[in-house]
C-alpha positions as CSV (number, residue, x, y, z in Angstrom):
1,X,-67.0,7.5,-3.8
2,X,-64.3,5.2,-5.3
3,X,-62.1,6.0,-7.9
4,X,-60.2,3.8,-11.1
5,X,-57.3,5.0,-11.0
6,X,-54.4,2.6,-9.7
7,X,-53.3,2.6,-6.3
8,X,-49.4,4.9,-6.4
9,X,-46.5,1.7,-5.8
10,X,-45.0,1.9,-2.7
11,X,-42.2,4.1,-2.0
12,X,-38.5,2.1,-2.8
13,X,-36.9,2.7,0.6
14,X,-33.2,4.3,0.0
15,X,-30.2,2.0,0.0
16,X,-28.5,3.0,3.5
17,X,-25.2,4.9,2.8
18,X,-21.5,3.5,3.9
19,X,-22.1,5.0,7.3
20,X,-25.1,3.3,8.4
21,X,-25.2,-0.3,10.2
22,X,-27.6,-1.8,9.3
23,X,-28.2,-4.9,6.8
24,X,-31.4,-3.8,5.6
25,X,-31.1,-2.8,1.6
26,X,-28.0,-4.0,1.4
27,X,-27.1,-5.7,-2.1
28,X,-25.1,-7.9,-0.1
29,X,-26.0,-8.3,3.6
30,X,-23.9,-11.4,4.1
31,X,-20.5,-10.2,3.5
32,X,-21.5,-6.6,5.3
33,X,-22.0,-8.9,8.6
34,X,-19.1,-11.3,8.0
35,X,-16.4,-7.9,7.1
36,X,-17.9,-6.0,10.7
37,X,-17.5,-8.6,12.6
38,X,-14.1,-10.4,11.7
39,X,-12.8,-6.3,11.8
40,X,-13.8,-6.2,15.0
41,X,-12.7,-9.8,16.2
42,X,-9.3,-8.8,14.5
43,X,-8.8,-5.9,16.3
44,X,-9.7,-7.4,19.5
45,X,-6.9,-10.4,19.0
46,X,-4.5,-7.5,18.1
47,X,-5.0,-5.5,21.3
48,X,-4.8,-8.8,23.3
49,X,-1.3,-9.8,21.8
50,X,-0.8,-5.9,22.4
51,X,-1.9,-6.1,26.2
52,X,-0.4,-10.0,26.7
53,X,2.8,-9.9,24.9
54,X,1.6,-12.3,22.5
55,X,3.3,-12.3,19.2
56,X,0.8,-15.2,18.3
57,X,-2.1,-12.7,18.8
58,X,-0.6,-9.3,17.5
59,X,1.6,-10.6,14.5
60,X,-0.7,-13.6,13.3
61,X,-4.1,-14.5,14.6
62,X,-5.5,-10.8,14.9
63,X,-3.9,-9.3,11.2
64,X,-5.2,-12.7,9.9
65,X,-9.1,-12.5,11.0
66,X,-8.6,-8.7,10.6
67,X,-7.5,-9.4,7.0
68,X,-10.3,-11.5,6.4
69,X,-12.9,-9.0,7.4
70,X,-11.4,-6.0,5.5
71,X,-11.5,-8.4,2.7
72,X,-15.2,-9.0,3.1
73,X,-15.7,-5.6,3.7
74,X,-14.5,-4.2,0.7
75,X,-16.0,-6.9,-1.5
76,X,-19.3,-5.9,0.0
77,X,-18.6,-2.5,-0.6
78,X,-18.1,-3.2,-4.5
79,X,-21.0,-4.9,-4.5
80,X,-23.5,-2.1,-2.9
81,X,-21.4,0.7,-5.0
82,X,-22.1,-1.4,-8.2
83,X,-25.8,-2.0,-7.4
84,X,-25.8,2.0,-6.7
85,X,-24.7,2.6,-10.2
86,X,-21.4,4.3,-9.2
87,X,-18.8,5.6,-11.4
88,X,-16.4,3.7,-9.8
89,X,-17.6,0.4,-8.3
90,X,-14.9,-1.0,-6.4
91,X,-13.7,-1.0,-3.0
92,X,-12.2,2.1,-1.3
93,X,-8.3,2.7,-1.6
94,X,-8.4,2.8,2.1
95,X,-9.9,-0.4,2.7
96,X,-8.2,-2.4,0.0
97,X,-4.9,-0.6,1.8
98,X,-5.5,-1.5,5.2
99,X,-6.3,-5.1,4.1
100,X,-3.0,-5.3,2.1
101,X,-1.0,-4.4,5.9
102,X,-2.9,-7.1,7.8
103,X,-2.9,-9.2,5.5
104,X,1.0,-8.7,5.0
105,X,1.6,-8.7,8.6
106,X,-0.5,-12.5,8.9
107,X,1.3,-13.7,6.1
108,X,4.7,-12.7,7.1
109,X,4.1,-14.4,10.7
110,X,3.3,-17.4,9.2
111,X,6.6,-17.4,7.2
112,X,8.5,-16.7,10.0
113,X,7.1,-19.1,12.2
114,X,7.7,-22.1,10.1
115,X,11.4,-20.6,9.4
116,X,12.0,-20.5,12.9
117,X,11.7,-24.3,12.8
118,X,14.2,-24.7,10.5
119,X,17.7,-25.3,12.6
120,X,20.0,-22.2,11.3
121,X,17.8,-20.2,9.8
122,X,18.1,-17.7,12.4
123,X,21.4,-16.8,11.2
124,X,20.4,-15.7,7.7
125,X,21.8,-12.3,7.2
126,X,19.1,-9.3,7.7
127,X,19.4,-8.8,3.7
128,X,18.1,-11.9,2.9
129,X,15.3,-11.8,5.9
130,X,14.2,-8.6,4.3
131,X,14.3,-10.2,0.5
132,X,11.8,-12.2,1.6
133,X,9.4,-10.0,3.3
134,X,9.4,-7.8,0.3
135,X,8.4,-11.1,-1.6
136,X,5.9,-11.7,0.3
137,X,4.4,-8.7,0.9
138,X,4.4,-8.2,-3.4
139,X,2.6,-11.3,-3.7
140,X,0.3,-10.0,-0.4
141,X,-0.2,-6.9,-2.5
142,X,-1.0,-8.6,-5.5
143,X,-3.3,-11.0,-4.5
144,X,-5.4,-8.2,-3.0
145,X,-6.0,-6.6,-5.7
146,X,-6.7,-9.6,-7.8
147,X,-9.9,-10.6,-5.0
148,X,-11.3,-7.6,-4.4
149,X,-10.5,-5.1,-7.5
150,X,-10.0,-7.4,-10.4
151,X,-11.8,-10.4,-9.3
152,X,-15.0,-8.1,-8.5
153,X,-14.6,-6.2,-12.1
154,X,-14.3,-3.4,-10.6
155,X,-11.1,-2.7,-12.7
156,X,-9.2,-4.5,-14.8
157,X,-5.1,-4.7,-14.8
158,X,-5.0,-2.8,-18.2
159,X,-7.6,0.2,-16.8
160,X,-5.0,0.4,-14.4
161,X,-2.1,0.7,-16.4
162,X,-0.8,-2.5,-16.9
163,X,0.5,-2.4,-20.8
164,X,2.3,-5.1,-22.3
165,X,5.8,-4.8,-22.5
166,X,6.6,-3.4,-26.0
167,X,8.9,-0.1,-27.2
168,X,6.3,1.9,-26.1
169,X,6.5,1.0,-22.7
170,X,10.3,0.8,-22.7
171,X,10.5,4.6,-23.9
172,X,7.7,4.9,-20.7
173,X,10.2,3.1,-18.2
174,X,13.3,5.1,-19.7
175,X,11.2,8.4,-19.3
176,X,10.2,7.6,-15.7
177,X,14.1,6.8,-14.7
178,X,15.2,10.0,-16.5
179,X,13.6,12.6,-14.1
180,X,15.1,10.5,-10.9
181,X,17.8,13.0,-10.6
182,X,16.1,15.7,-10.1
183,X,13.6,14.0,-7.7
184,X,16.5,12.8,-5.8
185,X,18.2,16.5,-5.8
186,X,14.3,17.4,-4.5
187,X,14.1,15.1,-1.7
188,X,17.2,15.5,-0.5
189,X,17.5,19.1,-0.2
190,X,14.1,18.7,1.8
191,X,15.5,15.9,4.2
192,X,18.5,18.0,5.1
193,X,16.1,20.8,5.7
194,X,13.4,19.2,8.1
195,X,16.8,16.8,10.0
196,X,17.9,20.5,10.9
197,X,14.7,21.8,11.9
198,X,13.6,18.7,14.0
199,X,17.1,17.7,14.8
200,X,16.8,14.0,14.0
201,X,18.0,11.6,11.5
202,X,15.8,8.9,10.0
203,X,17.5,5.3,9.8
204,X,17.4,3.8,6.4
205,X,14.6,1.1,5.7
206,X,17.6,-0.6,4.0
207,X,20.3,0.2,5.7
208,X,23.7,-0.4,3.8
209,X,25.4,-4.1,4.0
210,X,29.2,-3.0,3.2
211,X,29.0,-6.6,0.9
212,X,29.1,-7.0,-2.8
213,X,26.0,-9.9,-2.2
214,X,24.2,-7.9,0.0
215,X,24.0,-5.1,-2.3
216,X,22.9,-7.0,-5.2
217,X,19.9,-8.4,-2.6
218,X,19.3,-5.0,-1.5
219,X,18.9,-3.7,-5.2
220,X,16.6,-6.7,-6.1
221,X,14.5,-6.0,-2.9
222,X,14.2,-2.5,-2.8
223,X,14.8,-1.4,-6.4
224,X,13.1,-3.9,-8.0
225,X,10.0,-6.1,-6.0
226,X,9.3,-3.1,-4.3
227,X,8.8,-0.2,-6.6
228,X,6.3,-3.0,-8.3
229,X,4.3,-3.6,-6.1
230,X,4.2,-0.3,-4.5
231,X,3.1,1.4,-8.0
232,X,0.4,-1.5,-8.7
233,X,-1.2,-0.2,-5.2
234,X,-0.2,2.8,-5.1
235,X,-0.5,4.2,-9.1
236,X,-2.4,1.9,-10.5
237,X,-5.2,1.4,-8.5
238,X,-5.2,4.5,-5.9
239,X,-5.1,6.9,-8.6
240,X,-7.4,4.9,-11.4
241,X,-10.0,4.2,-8.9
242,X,-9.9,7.6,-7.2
243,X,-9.6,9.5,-10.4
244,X,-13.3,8.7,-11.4
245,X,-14.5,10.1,-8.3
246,X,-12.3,12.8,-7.7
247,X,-10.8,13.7,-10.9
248,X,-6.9,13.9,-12.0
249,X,-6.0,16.2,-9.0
250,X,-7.9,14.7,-6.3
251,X,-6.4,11.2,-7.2
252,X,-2.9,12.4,-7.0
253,X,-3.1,14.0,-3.7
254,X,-5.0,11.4,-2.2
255,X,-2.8,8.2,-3.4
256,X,0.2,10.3,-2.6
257,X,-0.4,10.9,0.5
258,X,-1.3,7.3,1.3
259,X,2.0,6.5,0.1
260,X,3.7,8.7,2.2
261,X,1.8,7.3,5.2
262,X,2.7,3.6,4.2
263,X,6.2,4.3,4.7
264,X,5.9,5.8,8.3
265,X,3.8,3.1,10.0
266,X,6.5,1.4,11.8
267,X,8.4,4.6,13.0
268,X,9.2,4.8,16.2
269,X,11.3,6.7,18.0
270,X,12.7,6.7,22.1
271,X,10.3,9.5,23.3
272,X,7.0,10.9,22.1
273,X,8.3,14.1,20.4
274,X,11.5,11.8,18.6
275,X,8.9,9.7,16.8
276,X,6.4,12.7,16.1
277,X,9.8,14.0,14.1
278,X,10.6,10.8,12.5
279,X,7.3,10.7,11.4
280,X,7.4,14.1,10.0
281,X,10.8,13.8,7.9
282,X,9.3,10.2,6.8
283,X,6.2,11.5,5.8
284,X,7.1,14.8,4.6
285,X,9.9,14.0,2.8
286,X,8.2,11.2,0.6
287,X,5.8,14.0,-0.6
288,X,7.3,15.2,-3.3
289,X,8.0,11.8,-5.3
290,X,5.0,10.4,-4.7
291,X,3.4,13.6,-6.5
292,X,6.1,13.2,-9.5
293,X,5.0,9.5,-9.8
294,X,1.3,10.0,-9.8
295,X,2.0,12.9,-12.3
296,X,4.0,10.2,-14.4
297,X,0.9,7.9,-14.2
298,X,-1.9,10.0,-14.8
299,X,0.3,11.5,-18.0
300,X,1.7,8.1,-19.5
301,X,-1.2,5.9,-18.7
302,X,0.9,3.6,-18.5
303,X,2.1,1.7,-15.1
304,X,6.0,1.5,-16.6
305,X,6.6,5.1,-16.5
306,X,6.4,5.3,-12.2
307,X,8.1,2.3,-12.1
308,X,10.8,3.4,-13.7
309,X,11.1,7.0,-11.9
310,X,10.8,4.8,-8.6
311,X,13.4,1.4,-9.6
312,X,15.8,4.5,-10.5
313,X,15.1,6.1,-7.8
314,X,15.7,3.8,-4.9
315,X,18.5,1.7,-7.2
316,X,20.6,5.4,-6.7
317,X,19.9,6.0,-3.1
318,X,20.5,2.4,-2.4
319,X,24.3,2.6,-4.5
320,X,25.1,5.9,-2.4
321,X,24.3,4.5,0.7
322,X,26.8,1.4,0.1
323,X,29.7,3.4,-1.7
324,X,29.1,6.1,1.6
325,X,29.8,2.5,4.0
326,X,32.5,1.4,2.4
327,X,34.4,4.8,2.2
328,X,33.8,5.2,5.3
329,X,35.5,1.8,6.2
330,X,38.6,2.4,4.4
């Protein structure tokens, strides 16, 4: 006995989820293969220049192709999340993160070795190397966020707080730098606390020049290019991408601690348990303005607030540390 009623449609098979390998469902296979692979090419050229010595290898070639496959990756992953109809459909923090490092590390390299064939350039004072490291690494930052957040509609500068310059955003930027007292009191009654505990003393990441010039560099570098950047990675886009996933809360815990974990990377220390306290007072210590700055954020809506909590911020330690150098000289 037959029946008229229409055969069911086959069942859709499920889109595979971001832990599965496979290329099958994916919205776009081709950039899935292309970020796996150049990840995994990357990080065997970094181990090499690890292993070998090679600075070629673990400065340049493996950050670059590791770059490039993070990049694909998270370009992929906007894709599928978009095709998935999520609420946010961008790349993940993490991965846009990572990608910013190697890609900052690759680009850096390449800097450096063409400098090195230029006859004095070695004997550029350290200020001036670092200048341009933070340059680059702000136009690294940038132009990461511009291929795989902005460039992939996943957001958009002004969804992630970028206002135009006007009296409102002044009064945002004079609000942000007028709580940087109080932050500073903050951290520093937490640093002196956790260098007694641990019993070590962190270097400065800018350490003071004892030179009218090298102040001024040092206050463009780190009081000005970096806070920037930092809060268009950090603020911006952390918290506006995590927020619609997470909520408010989430976003500020997660983007905060990210940021604390940015600034410990290249600790090191000359036994195990010195860098595992480095680390700590780094990390730890970093905490609390990185909360205050994503509270600024999510409050203001506005990217000018942070900045101006964290330009004030580093300006004053950065004025302490030189007035503390040249006292100390006289």
């Amino acid at each position: 006995m037959t029946s008229d009623s229409p055969e069911p449609p086959p069942e859709q098979p499920a889109r595979p989820g971001a832990t599965t390998f496979t290329i099958e469902g994916r919205a776009a296979p081709g950039l899935f293969v292309v970020g796996w692979l150049a990840t995994i090419v990357g990080l065997g050229l970094v181990l090499i220049g690890l292993l070998g010595s090679s600075r070629l290898f673990l400065y340049f070639l493996g950050p670059l192709v590791l770059a490039l496959g993070l990049v694909a990756g998270a370009g992929s992953q906007a894709i599928e999340r978009r095709a998935r109809g999520f609420p946010y459909a961008g790349p993940s923090p993490y991965l846009v993160f990572l990608a910013t490092i190697a890609a900052t590390y690759a680009a850096v390299s390449a800097v450096g070795l063409v400098l090195e064939q230029v006859p004095g350039i070695t004997g550029m004072p350290r200020y001036v190397a670092v200048l341009l490291t933070l340059l680059i690494q702000a136009g690294v930052f940038f132009g990461v966020l511009r291929l795989t957040v902005v460039g992939l509609g996943a957001l958009t500068w002004r969804e992630m707080g970028w206002r135009r310059f006007d009296g409102i955003q002044v009064a945002n930027l004079l609000r942000g730098a007028a709580i940087s007292l109080p932050v500073i009191g903050l951290t520093t009654i937490l640093g002196g606390l956790l260098v007694r505990v641990l019993g070590e003393q962190p270097d400065s990441p800018l350490p003071a020049t004892g030179t009218t010039e090298g102040m001024v560099v040092q206050l463009i570098a780190g009081a000005l290019i970096a806070p920037i950047a930092e809060e268009a990675l950090f603020r911006g886009f952390a918290i506006t991408a995590w927020e619609r996933t997470v909520g408010e809360t989430g976003a500020i815990v997660r983007s905060s601690l990210l940021f604390a974990l940015a600034h410990v990377i290249n600790a090191a220390g000359d036994t195990l348990g010195q860098a595992a306290a480095l680390i700590a007072i780094g990390f730890l210590t970093r905490i609390p303005v990185a909360l205050v700055l994503g509270w600024l954020f999510v409050r203001a809506r506005s990217i000018w607030a942070p900045i101006g909590l964290h330009v004030t911020f580093n300006a004053i330690l950065l004025v302490l540390a030189e007035l503390a150098i040249r006292r100390a000289g006289t």
